[in-house]
C-alpha positions as CSV (number, residue, x, y, z in Angstrom):
1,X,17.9,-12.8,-9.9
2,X,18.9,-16.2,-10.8
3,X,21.5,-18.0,-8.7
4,X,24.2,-19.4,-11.5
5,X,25.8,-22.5,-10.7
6,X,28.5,-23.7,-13.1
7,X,29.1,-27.2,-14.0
8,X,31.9,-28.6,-15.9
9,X,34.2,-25.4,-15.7
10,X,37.2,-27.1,-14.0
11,X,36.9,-29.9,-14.9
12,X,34.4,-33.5,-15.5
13,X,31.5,-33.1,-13.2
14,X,32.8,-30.4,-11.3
15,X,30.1,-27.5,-9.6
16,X,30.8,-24.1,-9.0
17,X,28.5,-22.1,-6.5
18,X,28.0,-19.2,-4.1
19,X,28.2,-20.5,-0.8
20,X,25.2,-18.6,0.5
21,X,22.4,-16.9,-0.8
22,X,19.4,-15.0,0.5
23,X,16.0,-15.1,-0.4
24,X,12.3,-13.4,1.0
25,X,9.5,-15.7,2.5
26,X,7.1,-15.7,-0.5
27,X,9.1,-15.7,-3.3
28,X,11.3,-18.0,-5.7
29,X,14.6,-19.4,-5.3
30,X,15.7,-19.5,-9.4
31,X,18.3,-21.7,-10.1
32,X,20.4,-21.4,-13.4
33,X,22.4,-24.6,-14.1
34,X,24.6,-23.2,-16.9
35,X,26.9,-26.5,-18.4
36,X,30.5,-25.7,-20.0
37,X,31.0,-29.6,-20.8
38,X,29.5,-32.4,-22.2
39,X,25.7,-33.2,-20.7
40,X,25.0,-34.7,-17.8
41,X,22.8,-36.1,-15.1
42,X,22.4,-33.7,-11.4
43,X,21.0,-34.2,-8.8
44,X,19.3,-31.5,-6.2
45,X,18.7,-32.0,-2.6
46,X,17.6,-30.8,0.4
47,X,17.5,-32.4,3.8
48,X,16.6,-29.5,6.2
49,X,14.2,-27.5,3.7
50,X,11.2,-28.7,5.0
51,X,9.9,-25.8,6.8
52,X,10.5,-23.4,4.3
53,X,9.4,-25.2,0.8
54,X,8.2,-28.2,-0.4
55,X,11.3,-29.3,-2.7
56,X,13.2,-32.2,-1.4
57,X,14.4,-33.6,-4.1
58,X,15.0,-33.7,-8.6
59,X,17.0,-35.0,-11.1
60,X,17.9,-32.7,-13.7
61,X,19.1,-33.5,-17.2
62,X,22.0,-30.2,-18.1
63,X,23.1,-30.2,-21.9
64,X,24.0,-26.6,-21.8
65,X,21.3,-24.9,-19.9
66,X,18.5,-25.6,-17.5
67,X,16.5,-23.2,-15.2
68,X,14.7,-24.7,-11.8
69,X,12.7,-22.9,-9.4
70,X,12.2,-23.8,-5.3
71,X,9.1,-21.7,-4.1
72,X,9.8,-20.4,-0.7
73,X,6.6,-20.2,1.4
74,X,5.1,-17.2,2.2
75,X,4.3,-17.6,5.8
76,X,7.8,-19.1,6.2
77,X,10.0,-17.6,9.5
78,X,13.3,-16.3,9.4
79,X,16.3,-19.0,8.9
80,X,18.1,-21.3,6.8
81,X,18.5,-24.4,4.6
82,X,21.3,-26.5,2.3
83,X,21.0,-27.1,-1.3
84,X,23.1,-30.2,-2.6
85,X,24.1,-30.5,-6.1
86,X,24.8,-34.1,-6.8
87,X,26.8,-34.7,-9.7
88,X,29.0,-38.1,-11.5
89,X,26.3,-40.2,-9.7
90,X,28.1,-38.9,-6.5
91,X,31.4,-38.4,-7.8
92,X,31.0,-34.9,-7.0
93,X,28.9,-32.8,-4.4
94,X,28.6,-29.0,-3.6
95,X,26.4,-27.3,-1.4
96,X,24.9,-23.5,-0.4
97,X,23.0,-22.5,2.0
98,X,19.5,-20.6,1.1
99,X,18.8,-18.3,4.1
100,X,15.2,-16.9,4.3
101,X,14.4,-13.3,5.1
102,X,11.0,-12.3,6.0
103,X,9.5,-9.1,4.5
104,X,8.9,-6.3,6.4
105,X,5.8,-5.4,6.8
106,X,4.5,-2.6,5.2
107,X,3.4,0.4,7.2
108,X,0.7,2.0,5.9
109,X,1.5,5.9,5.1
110,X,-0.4,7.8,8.0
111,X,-2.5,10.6,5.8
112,X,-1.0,14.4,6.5
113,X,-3.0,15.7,9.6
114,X,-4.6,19.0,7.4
115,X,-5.1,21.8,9.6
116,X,-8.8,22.5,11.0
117,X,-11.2,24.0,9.1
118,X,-12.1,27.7,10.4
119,X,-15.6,27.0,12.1
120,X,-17.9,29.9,10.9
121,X,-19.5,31.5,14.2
122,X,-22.7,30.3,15.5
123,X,-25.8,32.3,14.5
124,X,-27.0,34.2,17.2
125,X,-30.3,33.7,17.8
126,X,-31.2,36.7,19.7
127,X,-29.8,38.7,16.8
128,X,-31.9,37.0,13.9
129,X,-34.7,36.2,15.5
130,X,-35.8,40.0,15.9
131,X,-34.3,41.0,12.4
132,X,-36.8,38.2,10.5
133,X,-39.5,39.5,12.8
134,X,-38.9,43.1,11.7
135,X,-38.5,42.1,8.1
136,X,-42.0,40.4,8.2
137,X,-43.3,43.5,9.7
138,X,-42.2,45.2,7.1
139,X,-43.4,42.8,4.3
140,X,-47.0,43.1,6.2
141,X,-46.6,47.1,6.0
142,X,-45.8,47.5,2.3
143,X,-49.1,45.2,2.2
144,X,-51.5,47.0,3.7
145,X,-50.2,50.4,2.4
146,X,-50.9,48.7,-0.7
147,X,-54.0,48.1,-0.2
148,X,-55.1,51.4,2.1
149,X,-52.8,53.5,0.2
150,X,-51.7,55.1,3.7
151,X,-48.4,56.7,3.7
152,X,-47.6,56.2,7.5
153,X,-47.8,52.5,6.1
154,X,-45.4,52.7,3.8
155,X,-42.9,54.5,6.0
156,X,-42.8,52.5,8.7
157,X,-42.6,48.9,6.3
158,X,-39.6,50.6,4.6
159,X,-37.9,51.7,8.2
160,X,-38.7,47.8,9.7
161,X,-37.2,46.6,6.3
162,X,-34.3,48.7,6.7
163,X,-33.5,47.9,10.5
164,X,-33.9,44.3,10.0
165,X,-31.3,44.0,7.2
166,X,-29.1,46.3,9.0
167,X,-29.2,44.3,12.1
168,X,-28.5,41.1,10.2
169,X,-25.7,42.7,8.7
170,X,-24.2,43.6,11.6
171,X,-24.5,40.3,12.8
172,X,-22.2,38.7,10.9
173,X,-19.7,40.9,11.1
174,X,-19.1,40.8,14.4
């Protein structure tokens, strides 16, 4: 927001301004020279400014309106500085002070802590290791009572089929 400063309200050459106004390292100090009289010559000053800009010093032409910007450095610390407004070739002077905030660093949002994923249970090894043997068996059995046509074969491949799946089903429910 622009900081207004009046001229010629009251009277010839005279300047009307807040007395203080506050700005963040980094940004712009806008000035809005609004004129309610006949044109004239100001002049803008700073004596003290150097550690926060590099404006020192301009001559401004007013008819009726005339915007000017100070850039405030970025990496500027906390304090203050005047601004003189010159005007009736030193007829007339007003000042404000500019005090310079810094900005806060920003704290970066810490994420939500989500809540721990259930670990599944380690596989038992004692469990599965007999349960693929006895399925492999089994596989093995159905082969050769394929091929011998045996029925003891074929019993005993569907009972080691049948007691490795049940003991892998067990398992992993316990």
């Amino acid at each position: 927001m622009p900081v207004e400063i009046h001229l010629n309200r009251r009277g010839i050459n005279s300047i009307e301004v807040h007395p203080e106004v506050a700005v963040t390292a980094g940004s712009d100090l806008a000035l809005e020279m609004i004129n309610h009289g006949a044109p004239l010559h100001l002049t803008l000053s700073s004596q003290n400014s150097g550690m926060f800009t590099d404006f020192f010093h301009a001559n401004l032409y007013v008819a009726d309106r005339e915007a000017f910007i100070i850039p405030i450095r970025p990496d500027s610390y906390p304090g203050f500085f005047d601004v003189a407004i010159i005007t009736g070739y030193g007829a007339k002077r007003a000042a404000f002070r500019v005090v310079v905030h810094q900005v806060p660093p920003e704290v970066p949002e810490e994420p939500e802590e989500l809540p721990p994923h259930p670990q599944a249970p380690a596989r038992r090894i004692g469990v599965a290791l007999p349960a693929g043997f006895l399925v492999a068996a089994g596989l093995v059995l159905y082969g050769l009572w394929l091929a011998f046509r045996l029925d003891m074969y074929n019993y005993t491949a569907f009972l080691a089929l049948l007691a490795g799946v049940l003991m892998l089903w067990f398992s992993r429910r316990s």
